[in-house]
PAZAPA-4460 file (N, C-alpha, C; in steps of 0.05 Angstrom, whole numbers, plus 32768, in hexadecimal, padded with zeros to 4 digits):
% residues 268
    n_x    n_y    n_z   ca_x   ca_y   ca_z    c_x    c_y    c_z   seq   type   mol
   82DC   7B70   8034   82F6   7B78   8028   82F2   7B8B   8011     1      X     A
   82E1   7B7E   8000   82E0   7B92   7FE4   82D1   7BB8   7FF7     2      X     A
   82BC   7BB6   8008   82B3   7BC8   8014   82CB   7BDA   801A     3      X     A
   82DD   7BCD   8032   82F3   7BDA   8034   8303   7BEF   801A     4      X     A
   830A   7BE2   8005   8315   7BE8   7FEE   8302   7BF6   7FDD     5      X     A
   82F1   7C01   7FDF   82DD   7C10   7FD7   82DC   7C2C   7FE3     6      X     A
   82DC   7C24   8002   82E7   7C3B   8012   82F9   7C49   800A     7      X     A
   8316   7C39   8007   8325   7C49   800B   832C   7C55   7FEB     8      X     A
   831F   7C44   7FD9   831F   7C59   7FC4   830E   7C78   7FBB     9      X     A
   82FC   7C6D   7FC9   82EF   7C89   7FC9   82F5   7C9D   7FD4    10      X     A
   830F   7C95   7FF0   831D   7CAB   7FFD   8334   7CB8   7FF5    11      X     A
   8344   7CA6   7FDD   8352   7CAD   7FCC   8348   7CBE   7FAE    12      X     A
   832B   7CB8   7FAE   8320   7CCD   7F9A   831E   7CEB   7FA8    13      X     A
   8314   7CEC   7FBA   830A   7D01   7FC9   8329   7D0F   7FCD    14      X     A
   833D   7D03   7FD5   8354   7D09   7FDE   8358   7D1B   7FBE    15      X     A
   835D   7D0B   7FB1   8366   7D1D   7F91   8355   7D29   7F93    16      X     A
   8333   7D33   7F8E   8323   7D48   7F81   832C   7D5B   7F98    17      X     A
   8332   7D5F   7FAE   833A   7D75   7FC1   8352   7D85   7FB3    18      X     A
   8360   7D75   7FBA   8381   7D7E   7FA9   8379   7D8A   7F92    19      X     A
   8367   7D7B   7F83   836B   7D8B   7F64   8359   7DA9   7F69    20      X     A
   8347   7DA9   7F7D   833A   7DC4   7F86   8346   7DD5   7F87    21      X     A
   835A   7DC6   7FA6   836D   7DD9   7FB8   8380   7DEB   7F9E    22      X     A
   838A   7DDA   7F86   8398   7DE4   7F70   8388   7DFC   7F66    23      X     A
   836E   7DF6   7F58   8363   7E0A   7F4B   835E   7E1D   7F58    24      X     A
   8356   7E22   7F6F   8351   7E3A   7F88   836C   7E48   7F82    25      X     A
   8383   7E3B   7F88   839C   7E47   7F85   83A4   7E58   7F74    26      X     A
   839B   7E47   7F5D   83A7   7E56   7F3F   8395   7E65   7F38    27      X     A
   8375   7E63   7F46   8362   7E7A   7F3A   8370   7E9A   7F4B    28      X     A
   8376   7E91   7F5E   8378   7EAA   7F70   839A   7EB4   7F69    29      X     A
   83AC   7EAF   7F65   83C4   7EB8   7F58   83BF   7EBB   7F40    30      X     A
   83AF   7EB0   7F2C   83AD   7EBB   7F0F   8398   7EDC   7F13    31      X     A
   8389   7EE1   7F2A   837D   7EF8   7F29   838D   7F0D   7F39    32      X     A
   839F   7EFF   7F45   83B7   7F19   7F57   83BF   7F27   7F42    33      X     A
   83D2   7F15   7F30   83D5   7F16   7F1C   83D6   7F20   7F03    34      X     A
   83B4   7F2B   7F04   83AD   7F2A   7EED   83AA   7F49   7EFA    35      X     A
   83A2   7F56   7F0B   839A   7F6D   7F1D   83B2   7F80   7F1B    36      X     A
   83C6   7F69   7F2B   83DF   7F83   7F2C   83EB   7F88   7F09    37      X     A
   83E7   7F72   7EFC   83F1   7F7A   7ED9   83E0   7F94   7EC9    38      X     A
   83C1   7F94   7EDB   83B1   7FAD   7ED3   83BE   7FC8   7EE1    39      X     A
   83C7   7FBE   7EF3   83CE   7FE0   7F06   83E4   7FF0   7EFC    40      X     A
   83FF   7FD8   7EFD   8415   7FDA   7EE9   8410   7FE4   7EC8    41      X     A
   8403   7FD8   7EBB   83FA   7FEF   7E9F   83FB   8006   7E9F    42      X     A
   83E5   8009   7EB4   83DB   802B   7EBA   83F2   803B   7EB4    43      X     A
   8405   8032   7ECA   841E   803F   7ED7   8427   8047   7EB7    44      X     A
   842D   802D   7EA9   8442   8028   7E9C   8434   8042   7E86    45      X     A
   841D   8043   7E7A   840A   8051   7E6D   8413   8073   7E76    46      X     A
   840B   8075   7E91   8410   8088   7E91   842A   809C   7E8F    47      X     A
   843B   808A   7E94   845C   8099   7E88   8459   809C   7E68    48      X     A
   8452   8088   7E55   844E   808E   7E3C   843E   80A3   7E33    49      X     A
   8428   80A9   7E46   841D   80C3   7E37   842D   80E2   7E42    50      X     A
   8435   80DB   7E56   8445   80FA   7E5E   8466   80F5   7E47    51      X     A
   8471   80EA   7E3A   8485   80E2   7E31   847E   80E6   7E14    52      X     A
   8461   80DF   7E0D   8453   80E9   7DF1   8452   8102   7DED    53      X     A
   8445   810D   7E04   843C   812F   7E05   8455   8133   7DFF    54      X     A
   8473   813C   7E15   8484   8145   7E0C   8490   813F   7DF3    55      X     A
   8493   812D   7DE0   8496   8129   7DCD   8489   8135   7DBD    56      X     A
   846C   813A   7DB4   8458   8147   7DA7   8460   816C   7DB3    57      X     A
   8463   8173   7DC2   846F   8188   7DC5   848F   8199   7DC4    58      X     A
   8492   817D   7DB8   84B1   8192   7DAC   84C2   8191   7DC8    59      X     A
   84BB   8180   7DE0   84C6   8183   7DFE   84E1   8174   7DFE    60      X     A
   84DD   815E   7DF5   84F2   8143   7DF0   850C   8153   7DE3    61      X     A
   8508   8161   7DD2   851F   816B   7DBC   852C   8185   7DC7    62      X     A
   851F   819C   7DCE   8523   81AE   7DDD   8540   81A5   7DF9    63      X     A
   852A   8194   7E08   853A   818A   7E1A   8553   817D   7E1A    64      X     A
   8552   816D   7E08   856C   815C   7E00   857A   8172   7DF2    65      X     A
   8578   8181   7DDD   8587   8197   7DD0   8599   81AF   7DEA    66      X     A
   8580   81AF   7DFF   858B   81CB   7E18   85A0   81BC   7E2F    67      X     A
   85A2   819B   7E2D   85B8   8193   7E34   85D0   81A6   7E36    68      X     A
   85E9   81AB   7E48   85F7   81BA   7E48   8612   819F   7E50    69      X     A
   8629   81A7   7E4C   8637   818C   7E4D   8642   8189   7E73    70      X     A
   863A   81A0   7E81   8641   819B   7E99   8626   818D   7EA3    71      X     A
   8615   818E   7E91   85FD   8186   7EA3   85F1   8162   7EAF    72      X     A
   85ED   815F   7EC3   85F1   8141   7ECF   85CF   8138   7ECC    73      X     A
   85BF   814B   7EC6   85AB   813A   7EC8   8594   814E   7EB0    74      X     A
   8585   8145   7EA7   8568   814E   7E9D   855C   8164   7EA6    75      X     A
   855E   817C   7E9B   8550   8191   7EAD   8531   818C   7EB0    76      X     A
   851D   8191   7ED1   850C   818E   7EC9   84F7   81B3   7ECF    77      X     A
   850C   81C5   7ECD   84FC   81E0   7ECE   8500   81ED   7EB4    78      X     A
   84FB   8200   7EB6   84ED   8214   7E9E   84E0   820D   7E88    79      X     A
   84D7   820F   7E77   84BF   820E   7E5E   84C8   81F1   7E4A    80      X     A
   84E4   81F2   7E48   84EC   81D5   7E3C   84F2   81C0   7E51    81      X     A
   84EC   81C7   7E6E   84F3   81AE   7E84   84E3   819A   7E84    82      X     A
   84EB   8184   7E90   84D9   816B   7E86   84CF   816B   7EA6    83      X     A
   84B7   8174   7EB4   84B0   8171   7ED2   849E   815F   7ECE    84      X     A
   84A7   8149   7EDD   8489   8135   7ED3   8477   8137   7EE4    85      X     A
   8478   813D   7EFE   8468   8146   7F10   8452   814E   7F0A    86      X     A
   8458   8160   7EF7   843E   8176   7EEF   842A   8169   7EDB    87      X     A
   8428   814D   7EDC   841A   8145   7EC6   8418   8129   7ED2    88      X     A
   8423   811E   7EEB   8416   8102   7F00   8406   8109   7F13    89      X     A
   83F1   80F5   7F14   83E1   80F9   7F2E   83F7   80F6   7F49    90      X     A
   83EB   80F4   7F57   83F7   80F7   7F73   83FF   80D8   7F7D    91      X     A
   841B   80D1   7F8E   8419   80B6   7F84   842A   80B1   7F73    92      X     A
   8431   80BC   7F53   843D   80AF   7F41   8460   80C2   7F42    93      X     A
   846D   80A6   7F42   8487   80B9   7F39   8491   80AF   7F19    94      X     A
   84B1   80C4   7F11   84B4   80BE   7EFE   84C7   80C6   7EF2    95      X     A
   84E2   80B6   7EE8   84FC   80C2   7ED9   84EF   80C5   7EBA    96      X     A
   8506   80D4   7EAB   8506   80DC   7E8C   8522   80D6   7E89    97      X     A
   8521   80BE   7E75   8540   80C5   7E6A   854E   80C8   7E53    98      X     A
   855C   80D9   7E49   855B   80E0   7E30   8578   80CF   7E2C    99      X     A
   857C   80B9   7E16   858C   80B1   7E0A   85A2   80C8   7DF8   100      X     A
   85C0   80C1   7DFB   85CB   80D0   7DE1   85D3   80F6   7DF6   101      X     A
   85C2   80F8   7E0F   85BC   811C   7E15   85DC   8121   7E20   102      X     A
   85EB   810E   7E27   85FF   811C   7E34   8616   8126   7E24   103      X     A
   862A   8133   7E2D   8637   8145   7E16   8655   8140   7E21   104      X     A
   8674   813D   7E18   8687   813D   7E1E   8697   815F   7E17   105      X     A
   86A0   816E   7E22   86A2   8185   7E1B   86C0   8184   7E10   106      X     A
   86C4   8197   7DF6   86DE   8198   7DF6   86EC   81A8   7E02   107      X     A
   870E   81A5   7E0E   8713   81BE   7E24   872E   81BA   7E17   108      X     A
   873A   81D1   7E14   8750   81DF   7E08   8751   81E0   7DEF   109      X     A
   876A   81DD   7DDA   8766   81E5   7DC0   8753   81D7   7DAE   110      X     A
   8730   81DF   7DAB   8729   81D2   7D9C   8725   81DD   7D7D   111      X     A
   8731   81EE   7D78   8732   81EA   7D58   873D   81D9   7D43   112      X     A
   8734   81DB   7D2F   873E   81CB   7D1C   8742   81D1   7CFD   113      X     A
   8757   81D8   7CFB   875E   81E8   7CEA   8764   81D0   7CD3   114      X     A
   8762   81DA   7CBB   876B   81CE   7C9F   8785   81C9   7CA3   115      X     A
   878D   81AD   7CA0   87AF   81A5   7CA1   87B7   819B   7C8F   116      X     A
   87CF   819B   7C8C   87E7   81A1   7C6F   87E9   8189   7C5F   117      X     A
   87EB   8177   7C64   87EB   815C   7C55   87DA   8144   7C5A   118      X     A
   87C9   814A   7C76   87B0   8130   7C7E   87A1   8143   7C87   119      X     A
   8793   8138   7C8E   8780   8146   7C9E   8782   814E   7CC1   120      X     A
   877E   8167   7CC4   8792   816E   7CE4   8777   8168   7CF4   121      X     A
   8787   814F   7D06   877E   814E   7D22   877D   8158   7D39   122      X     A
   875F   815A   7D4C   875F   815F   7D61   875A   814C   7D7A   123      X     A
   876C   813E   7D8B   875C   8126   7D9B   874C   813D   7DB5   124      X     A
   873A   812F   7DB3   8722   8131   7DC9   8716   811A   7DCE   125      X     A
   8718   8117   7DEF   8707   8102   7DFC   86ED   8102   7E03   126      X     A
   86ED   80E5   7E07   86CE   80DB   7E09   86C9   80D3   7E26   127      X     A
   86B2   80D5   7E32   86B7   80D2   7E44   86AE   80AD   7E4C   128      X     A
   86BF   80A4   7E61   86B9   8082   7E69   86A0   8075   7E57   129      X     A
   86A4   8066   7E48   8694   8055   7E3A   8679   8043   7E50   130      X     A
   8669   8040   7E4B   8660   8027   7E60   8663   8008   7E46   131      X     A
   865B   8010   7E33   8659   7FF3   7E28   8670   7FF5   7E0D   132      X     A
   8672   8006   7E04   8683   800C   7DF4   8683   7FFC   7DD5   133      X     A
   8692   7FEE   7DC9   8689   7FE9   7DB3   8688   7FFA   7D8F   134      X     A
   8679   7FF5   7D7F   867E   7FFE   7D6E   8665   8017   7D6A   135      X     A
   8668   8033   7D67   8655   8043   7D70   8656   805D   7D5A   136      X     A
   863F   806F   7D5C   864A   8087   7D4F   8648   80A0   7D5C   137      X     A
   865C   80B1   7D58   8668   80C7   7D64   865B   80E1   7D55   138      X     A
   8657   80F3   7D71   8654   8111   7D5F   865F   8127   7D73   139      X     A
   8668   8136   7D60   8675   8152   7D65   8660   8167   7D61   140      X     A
   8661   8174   7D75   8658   8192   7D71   8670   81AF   7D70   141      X     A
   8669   81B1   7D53   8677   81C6   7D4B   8677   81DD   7D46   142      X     A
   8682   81F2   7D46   8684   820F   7D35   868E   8211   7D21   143      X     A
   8680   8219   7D02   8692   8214   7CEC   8696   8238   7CED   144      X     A
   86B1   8235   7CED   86C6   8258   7CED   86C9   8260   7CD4   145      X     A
   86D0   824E   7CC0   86D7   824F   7CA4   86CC   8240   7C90   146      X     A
   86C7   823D   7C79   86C0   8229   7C69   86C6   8236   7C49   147      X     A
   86D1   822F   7C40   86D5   8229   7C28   86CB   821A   7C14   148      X     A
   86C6   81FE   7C1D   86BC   81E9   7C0D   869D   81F3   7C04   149      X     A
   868E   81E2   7BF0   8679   81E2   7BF0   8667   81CD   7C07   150      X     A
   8670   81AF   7C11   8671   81A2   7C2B   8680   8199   7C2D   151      X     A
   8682   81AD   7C4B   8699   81A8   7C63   869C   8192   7C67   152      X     A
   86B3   817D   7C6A   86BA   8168   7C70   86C0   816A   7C92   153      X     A
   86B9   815A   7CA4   86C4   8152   7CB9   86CB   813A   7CC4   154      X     A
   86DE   8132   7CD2   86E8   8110   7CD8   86E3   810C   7CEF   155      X     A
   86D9   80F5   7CFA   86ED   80E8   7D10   8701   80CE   7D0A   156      X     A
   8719   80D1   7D1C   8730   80C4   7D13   872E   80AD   7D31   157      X     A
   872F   808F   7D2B   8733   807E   7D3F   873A   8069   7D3B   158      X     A
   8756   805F   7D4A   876B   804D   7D45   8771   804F   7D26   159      X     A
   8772   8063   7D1F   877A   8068   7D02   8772   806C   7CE8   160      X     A
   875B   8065   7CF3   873F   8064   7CE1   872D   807E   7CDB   161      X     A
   872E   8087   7CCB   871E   80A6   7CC1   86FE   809D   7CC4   162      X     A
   86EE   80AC   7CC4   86DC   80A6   7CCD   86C5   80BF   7CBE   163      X     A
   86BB   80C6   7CA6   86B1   80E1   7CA3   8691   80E8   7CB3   164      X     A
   868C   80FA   7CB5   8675   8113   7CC5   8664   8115   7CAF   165      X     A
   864B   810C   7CB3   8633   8124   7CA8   863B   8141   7CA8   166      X     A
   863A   8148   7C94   8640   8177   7C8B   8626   817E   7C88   167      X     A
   8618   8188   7C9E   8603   8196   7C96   8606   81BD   7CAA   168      X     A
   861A   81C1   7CA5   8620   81D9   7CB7   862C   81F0   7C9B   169      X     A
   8624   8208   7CA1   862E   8220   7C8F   863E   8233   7CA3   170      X     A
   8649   8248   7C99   865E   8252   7CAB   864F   8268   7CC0   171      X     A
   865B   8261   7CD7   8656   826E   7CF2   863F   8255   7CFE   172      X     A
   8636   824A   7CFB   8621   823B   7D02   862B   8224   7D17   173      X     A
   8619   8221   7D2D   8620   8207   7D3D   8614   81F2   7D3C   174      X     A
   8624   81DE   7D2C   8618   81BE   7D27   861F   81A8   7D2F   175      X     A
   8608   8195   7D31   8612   817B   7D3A   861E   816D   7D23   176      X     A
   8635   8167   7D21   863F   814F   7D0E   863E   8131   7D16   177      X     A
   8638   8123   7D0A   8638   8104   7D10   8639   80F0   7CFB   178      X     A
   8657   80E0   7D05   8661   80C5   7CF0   8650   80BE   7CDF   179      X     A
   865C   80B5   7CCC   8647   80AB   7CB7   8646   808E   7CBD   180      X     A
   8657   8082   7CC4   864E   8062   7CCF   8659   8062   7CF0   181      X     A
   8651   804A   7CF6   8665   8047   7D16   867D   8051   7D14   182      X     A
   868A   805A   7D2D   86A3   8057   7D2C   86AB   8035   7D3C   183      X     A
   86BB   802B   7D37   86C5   8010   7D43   86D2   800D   7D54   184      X     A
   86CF   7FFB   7D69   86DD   7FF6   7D81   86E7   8009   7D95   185      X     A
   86D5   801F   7D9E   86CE   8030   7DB1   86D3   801C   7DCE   186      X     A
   86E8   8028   7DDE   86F0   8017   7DF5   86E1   8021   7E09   187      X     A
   86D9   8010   7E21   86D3   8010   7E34   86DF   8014   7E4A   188      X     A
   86EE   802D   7E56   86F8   8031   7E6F   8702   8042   7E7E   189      X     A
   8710   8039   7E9B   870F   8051   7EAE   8718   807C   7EA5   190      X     A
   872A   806C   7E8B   8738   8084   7E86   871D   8091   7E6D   191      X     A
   871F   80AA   7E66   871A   80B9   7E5A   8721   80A9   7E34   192      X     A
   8715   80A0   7E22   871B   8094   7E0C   871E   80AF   7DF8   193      X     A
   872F   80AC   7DE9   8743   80CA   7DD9   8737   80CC   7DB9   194      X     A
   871F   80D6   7DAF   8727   80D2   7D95   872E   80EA   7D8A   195      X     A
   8734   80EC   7D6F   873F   8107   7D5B   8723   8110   7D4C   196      X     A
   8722   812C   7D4E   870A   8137   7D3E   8721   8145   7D2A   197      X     A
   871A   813E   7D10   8722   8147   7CF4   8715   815F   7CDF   198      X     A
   8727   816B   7CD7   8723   817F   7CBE   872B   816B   7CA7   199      X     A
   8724   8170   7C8B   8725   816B   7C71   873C   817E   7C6B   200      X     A
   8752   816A   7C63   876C   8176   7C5D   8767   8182   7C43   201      X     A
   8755   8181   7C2C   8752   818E   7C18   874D   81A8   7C15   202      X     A
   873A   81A7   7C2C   8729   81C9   7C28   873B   81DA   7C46   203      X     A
   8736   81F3   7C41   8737   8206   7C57   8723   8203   7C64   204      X     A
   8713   81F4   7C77   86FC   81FA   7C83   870B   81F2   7C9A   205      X     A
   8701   8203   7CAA   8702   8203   7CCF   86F3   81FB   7CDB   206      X     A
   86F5   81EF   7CF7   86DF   81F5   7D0E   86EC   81EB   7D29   207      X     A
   86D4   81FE   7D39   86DD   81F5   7D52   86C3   81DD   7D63   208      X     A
   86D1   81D1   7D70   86C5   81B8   7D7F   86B9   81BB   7D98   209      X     A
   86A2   81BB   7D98   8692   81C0   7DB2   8699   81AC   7DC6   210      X     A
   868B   819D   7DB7   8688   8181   7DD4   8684   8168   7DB8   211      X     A
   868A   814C   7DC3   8683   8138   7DB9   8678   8126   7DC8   212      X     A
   866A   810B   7DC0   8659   80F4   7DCF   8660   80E9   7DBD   213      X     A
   8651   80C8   7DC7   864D   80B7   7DBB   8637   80A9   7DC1   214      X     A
   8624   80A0   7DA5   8603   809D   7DA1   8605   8079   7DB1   215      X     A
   85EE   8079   7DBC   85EE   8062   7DC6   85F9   8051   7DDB   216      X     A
   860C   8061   7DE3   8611   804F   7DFF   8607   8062   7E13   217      X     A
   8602   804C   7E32   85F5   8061   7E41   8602   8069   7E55   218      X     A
   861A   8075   7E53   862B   8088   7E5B   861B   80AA   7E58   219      X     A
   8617   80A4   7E3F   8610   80B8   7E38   85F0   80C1   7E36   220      X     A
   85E3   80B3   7E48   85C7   80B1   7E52   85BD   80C7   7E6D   221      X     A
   85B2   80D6   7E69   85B1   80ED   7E7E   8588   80EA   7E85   222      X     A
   8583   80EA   7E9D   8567   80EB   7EA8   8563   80FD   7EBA   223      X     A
   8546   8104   7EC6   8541   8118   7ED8   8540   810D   7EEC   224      X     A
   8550   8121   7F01   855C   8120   7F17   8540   8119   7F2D   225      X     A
   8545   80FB   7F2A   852E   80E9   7F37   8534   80C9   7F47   226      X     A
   8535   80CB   7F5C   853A   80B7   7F66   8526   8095   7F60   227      X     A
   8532   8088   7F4B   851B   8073   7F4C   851E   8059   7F5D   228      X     A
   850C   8051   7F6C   850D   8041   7F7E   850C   8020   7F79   229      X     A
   8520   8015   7F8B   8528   7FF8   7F7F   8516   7FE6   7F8B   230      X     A
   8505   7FEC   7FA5   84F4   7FD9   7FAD   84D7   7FDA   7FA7   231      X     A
   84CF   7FE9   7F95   84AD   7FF8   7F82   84B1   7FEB   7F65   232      X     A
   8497   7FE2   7F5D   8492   7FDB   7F44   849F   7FEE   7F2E   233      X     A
   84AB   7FEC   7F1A   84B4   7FFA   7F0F   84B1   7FFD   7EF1   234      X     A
   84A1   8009   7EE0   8493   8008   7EC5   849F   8019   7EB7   235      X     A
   84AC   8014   7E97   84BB   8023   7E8A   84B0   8024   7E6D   236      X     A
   84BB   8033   7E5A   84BC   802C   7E3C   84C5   8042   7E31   237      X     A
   84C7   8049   7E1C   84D6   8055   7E02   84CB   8068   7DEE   238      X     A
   84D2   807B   7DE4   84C9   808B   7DD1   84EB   8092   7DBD   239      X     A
   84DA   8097   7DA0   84F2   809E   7D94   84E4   80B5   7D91   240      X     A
   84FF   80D1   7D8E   84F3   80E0   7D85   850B   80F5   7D71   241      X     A
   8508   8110   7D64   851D   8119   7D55   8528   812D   7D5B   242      X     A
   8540   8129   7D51   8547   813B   7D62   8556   8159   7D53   243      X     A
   8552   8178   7D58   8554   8188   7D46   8575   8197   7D4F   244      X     A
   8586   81A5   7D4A   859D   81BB   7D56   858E   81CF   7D50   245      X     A
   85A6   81E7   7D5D   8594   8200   7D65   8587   8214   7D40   246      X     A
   859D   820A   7D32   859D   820D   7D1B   857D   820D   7D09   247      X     A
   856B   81E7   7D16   855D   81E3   7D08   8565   81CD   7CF4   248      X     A
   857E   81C6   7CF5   8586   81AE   7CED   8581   818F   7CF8   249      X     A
   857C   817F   7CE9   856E   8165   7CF7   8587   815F   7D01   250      X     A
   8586   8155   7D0C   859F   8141   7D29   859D   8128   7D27   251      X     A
   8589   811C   7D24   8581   8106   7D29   8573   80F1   7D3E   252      X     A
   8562   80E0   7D3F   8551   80D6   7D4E   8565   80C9   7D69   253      X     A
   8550   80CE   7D83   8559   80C0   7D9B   8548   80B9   7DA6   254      X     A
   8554   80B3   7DBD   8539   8094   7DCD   8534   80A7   7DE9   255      X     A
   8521   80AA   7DEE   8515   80B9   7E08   8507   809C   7E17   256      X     A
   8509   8094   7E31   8507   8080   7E3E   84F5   808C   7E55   257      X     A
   84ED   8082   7E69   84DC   8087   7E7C   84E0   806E   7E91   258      X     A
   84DE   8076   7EAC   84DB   8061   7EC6   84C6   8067   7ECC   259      X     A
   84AF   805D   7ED7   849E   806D   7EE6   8497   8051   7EFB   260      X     A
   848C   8063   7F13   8485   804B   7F2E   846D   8055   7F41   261      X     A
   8469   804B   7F47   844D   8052   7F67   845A   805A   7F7A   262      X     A
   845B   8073   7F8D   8467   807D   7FA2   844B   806F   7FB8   263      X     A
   844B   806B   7FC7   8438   8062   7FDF   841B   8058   7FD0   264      X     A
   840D   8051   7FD9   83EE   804C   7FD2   83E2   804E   7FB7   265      X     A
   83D9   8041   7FA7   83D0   8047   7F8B   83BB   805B   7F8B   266      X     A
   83C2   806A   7F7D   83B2   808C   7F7E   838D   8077   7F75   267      X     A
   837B   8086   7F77   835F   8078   7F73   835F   8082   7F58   268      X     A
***
């Protein structure tokens, strides 16, 4: 009897040391899949960061985002400021650029803005569909026609709220103006959202209104015209970089983003 029960404990030992094998085989061989495809994925991920550096270190990032045009739907990737990533992946690698902040709302019909008599004279111009909307800041691209002041004052006006502009523009010059804090409660939807671009009722200073955006939502997010694919590994990350107008005036910093993926077979 005790023989018996000897047996069958020892078949219950054997039974566990298998199992706990059969475990470690398991987890050795998924912790090295694992650990393989997390090396291959780097690469990828690595290599968008250095083509995303280069253009950055070359003045490419700023150029490009600046040669934005407001009809334009995507990232140019030809002539001397185009972002072609092609020309700098092995064979094998694909790859979007996307520049935060690049897209532009154009103004169309009367956009000047003349000095007005007792407030400050408004112009409404729309924005185009919000995606997240919220509390955000706005910039105008302008032509200053006139100036008087020593700095030009400019507004934006929303739900009633004045709102003043960075002045770093002299007369004839085209500049980016942008809020000095958020503007608040920027709506989200199907229609076109209306705000007022403002003159300083004090001074005689003019201008006319190019186009406006708004920083930070990604409505206003434009990339190169690149299809990225939903069933391929997909490796991303970020660069800040600064941003200049044609002037030479700082603009201020934006976020340049990157997708990059494996088209067929991992290049050797």
């Amino acid at each position: 009897m005790r023989c018996k029960k000897g047996i069958i404990f020892a078949l219950d030992g054997a039974i566990a040391i298998s199992v706990v094998l059969i475990m470690l085989i398991n987890t050795t061989y998924y912790f090295t899949t694992t650990s393989q495809e997390s090396l291959s994925q780097s690469q990828v991920i690595k290599r968008g960061y250095d083509v995303i550096a280069m253009y950055d270190e070359a003045g490419r990032l700023d150029s490009a985002f600046r040669d934005v045009e407001s009809i334009h739907n995507y990232i140019s990737e030809d002539g001397v400021n185009g972002l072609l990533v092609s020309d700098y992946l092995p064979n094998g690698y694909n790859m979007t650029i996307l520049l935060h902040d690049a897209a532009k709302t154009p103004c169309f019909g009367n956009c000047d803005i003349p000095m007005g008599p007792s407030e400050p004279y408004t112009q409404r111009i729309g924005l185009k569909p919000l995606t997240n909307g919220g509390d955000l800041y706005l910039q105008a691209n302008v032509i200053t026609n006139g100036l008087t002041s020593v700095e030009p004052l400019l507004l934006v006006m929303h739900n009633g709220i004045y709102y003043p502009m960075t002045s770093v523009c002299n007369v004839g010059e085209k500049c980016t103006y942008t809020t000095k804090e958020r503007v608040k409660d920027l709506q989200t939807s199907p229609n076109t959202e209306l705000i007022r671009i403002a003159s300083n009722n004090q001074q005689e200073d003019t201008f006319t209104v190019n186009w406006v955006k708004a920083l930070d939502d990604p409505a206003y997010t434009l990339n190169t015209s690149r299809d990225v694919p939903t069933n391929q590994f997909i490796g991303g990350g970020s660069r800040w970089f600064a941003a200049f107008d044609a002037n030479g005036h700082f603009e201020g910093t934006h976020k340049a983003s990157f997708r990059v993926w494996i088209e067929g077979d991992i290049p050797e």
